[in-house]
C-alpha positions as a Python dict, from the first residue, in 0.01 Angstrom:
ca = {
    (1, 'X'): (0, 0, 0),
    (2, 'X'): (42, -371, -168),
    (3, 'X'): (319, -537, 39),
    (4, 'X'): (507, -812, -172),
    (5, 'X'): (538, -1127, -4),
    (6, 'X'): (835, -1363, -36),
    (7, 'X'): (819, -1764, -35),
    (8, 'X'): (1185, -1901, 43),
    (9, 'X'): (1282, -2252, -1),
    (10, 'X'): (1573, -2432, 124),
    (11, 'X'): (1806, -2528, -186),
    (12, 'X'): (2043, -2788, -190),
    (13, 'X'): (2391, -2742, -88),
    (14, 'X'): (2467, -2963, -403),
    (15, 'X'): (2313, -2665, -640),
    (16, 'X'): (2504, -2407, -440),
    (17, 'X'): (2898, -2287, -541),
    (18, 'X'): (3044, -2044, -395),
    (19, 'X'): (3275, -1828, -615),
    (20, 'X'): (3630, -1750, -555),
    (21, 'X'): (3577, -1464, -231),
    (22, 'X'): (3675, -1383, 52),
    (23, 'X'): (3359, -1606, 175),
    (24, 'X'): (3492, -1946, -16),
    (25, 'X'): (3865, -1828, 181),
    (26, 'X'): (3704, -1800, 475),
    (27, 'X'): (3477, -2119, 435),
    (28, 'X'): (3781, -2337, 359),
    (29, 'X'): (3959, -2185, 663),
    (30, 'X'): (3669, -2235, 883),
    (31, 'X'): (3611, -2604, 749),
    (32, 'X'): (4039, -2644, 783),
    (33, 'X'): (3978, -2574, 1193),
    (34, 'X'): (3723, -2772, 1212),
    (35, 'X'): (3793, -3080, 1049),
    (36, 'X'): (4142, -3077, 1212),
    (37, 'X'): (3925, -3107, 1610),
    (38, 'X'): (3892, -3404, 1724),
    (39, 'X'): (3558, -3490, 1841),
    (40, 'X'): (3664, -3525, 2179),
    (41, 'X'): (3724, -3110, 2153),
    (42, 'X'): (3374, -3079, 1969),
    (43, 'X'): (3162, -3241, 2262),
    (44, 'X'): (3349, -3092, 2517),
    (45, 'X'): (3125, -2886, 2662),
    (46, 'X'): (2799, -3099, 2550),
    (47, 'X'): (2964, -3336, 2784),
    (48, 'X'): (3018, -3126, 3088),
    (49, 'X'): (2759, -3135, 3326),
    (50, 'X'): (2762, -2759, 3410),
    (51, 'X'): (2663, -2685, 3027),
    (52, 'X'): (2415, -2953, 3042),
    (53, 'X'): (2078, -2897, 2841),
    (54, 'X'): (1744, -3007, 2949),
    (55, 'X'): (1509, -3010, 2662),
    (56, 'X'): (1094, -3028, 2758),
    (57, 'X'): (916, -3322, 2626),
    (58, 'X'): (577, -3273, 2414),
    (59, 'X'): (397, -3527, 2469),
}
């Protein structure tokens, strides 16, 4: 049996439109909330030490 293989290649989000939806409502809602956070609220919990990340370096 021939399986079809896809390629898939990021498009630019200027080429991209999203249609009047439930998704574009719910986009502009989403974008609303978070626009309206200050970026105090957004780094939050980057910021506290219990959440802190440790990332390995490749060397």
């Amino acid at each position: 049996m021939n399986a079809m293989q896809y390629t898939f290649q990021p498009m630019a989000t200027d080429r991209v439109q999203l249609l009047p939806s439930m998704f574009k409502q719910r986009y502009a809602l989403n974008r609303r909330y978070m626009m309206s956070l200050s970026s105090e609220n957004l780094l939050h919990e980057i910021r506290d030490e219990r959440y802190t990340v440790y990332f390995p370096v490749i060397s």
